[in-house]
N, C-alpha and C positions, 0 to 999 in steps of 0.2 A: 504494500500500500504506500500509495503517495500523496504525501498532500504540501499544495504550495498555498502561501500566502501574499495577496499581493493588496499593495494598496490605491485606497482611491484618493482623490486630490482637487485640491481648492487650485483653481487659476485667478491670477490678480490683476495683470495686464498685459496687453498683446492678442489675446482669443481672438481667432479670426482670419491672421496673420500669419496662420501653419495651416491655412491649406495649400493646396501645390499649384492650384491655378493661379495665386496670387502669391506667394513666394515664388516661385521658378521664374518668374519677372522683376518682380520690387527685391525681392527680400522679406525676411519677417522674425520676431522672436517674440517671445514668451515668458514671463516670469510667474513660476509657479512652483506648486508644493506637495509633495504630498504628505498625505495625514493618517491619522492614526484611526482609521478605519477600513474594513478588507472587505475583501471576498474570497475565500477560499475553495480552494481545488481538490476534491479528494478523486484521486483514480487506484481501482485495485482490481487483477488479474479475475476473470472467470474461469471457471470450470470446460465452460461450454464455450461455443464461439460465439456468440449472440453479444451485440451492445445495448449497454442498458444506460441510458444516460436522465438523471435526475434533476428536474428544476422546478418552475413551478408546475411543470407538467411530470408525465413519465413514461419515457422512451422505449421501445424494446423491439430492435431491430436487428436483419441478420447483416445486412450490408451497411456503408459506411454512407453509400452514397443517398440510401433512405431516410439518414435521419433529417429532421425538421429544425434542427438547430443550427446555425447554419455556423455560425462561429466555431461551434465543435467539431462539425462536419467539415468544415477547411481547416483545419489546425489538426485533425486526426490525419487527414491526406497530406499535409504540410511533412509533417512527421514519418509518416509510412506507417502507422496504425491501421493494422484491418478490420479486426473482430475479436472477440475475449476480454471486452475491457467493460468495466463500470464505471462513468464520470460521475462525479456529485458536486453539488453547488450551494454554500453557504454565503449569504452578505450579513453586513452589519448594518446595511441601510438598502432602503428597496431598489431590486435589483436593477429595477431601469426606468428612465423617465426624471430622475435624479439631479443631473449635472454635474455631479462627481466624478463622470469618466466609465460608468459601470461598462460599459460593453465591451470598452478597450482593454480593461481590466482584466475581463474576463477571460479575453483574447490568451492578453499575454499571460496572465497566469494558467492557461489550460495547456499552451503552447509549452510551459517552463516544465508543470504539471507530468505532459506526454515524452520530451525530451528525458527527463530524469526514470521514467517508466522503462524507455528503452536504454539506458543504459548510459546515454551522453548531457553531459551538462555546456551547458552554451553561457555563454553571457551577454549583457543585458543590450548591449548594442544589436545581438543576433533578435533577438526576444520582442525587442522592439521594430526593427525593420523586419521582420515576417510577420508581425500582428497589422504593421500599414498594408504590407500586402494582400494581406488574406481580405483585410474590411473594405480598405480604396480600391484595388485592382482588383482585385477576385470578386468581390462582391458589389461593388460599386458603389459605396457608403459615401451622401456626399457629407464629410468630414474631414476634421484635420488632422495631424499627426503627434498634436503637443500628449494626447490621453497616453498613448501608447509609449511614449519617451517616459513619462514623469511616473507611469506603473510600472515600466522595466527598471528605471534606475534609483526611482524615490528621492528624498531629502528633498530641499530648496533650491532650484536649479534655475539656470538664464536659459534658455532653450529658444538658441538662435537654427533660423533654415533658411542655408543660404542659395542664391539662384540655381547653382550649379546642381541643387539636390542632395547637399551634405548636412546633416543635419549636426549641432553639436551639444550635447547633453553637459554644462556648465555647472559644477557645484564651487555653490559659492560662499562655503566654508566662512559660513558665521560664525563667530564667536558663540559661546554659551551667554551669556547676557544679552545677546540679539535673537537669539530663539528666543529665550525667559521671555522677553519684552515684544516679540511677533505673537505670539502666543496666549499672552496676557491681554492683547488688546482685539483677537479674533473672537468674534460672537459668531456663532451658524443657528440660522432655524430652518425647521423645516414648512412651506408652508400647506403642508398638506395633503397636497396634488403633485402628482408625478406628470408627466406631457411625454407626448413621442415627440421626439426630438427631430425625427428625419423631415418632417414638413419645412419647420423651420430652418435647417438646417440647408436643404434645398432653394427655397426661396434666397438665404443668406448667399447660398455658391453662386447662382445666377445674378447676385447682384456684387457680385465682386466687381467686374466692371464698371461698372455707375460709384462705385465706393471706393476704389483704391485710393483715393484724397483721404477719407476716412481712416483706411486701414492703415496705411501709411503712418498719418497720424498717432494711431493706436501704436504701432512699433515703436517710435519716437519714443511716446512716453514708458514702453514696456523696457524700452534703454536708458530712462530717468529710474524709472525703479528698480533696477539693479543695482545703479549707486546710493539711489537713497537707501536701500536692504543692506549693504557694505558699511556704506557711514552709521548705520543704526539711527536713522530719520524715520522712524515706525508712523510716527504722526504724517509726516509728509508726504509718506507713500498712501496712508489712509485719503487724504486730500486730493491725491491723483486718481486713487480709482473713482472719488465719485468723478470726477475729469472723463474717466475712462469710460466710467456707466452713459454717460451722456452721449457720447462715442457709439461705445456698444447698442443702443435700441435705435440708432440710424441703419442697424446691419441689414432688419428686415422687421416685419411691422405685426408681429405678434412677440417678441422677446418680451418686452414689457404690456401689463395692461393696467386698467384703473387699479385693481385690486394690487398689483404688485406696486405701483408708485403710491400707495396711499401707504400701504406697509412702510417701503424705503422712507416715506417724505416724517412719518411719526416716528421712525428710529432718528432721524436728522434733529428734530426740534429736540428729542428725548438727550442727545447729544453723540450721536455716530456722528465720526467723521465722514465716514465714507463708506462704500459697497459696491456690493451688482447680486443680480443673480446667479447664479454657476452656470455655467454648460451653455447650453443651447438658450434658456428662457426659458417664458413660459411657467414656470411653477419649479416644481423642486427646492433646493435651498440657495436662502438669503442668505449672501456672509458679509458681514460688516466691520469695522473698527470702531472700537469704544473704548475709550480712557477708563480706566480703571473705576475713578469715579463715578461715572456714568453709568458702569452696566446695569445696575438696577434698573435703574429709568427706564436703560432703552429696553431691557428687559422685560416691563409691565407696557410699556407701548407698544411692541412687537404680538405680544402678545394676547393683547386686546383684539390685536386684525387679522388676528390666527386662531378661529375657531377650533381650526379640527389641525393647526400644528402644534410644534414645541420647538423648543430648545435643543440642540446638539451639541453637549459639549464633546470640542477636537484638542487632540493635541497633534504634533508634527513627526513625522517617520521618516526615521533616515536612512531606511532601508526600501531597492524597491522588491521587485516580486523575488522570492526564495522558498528555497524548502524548509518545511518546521518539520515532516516528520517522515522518514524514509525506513522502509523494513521489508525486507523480500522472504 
């Protein structure tokens, strides 16, 4: 049996900017994190030849090319997996719809998962450039590339991609009193609602064109917030993502709606510096900045316009996808 752990991740600024249509032109990067929430991969040998693969649903096929999961089904063929396997799937937050990266996650740590099954361990550079392929080229996901980088290699990374298609996964080795104090000032809620992602997502790719003034933009500042992450300017990067939100809901025109800016606007008065939503939009979670003193406030505010959310406390993980438990 194996099982890998991989994490999901808050991005700050830049999203947008790591798709390929619009880096392989401009350029583009990303400042981002990952956190101390997972998803795990349990795979263990059968008996028989038949795959049984477990999620919210429950798989049980004799070929690889039948199963309905399509992630697991390219990433078994990635691999050279045929038959006799069991996949299982646990998260710590719901598995998709989220903004945390779940899919990508899942990718790579199924990829990390099947790799250590057979016998070979890769590393995270490998992990990550076969999870872009299996979702953008195999499957035709229109997304970008920062999920699959910041769950193969974890911590707090500058995650630059440049024209030519090289991508560079940047840890940028904080000090421990610049976690303590990133950390200390990250609030996440959930509000709720989970969204499919791929509408917007879509809408967002087709309008790369019309936006690269925009995205542009957004890279700019995703390269202000690596120095201010460096100098430990924690406030003034807070300051820039709301910069950045404002940015971000020009991408495409469901990211934001009343209910999410009414949320965002009463964590502002409550005293957030700053924010966005994760991921795509849409719903999933809110992550914001709040001084120490403030969280309460913003705390009982957020929460007022969150019926059916709450609260998630994160912390940051410096680890990305890995094995916890291996035994043949």
């Amino acid at each position: 049996m194996i099982i890998t752990r991989t994490p999901l991740r808050i991005s700050f600024l830049g999203g947008g900017t790591d798709f390929p249509d619009f880096y392989k032109k401009y350029g583009g990067c990303v400042v981002t994190t990952a956190i101390d929430k997972y998803v795990y991969v349990i795979v263990k040998e059968r008996f028989d030849k038949q795959i049984y693969v477990n999620y919210s649903i429950k798989e049980i096929v004799d070929r690889v090319g039948e199963l309905k999961h399509e992630l697991v089904r390219e990433a078994m063929r990635k691999v050279g997996v045929k038959d006799g396997i069991e996949i299982s799937f646990q998260s710590d937050v719901p598995s998709s719809g989220s903004g945390l990266g779940s899919s990508s996650t899942v990718t790579v740590g199924t990829l990390n998962a099947l790799y250590q099954y057979t016998g070979r361990a890769v590393d995270a550079q490998k992990l990550a450039r076969e999870s872009c392929e299996i979702e953008i080229e195999k499957l035709g996901k229109p997304i970008g590339v920062q999920d699959q980088y910041i769950a193969a290699f974890g911590g707090v990374r500058f995650l630059e991609f440049k024209k030519s298609g090289k991508i560079v996964a940047e840890d940028l080795q904080l000090s421990e009193e610049i976690l303590d104090d990133l950390k200390s000032c990250l609030m996440v809620f959930y509000t709720g609602r989970t969204r499919a992602a791929g509408s917007i997502l879509q809408e967002q790719k087709e309008n790369i064109k019309a936006k690269n003034v925009v995205l542009m933009k957004m890279a700019k500042q995703a390269r202000e917030a690596k120095e201010l992450l460096v100098a430990g300017k924690i406030y003034s990067l807070g300051k820039l993502m709301d910069e950045g939100w404002k940015l971000k809901r020009q991408l495409a025109s469901r990211i934001s709606d009343p209910e999410i800016e009414r949320m965002y606007n009463a964590a502002k008065r409550a005293g957030a510096i700053g924010g966005k939503i994760s991921g795509a939009g849409g719903g999933g979670f809110l992550t914001l900045f709040v001084p120490t003193g403030k969280r309460e406030a913003v705390r009982k505010a957020v929460t007022a316009c969150l019926p059916a959310g709450r609260e998630m406390p994160v912390g940051l993980a410096r680890d990305g996808s890995k094995v916890i438990f291996n035994i043949r």
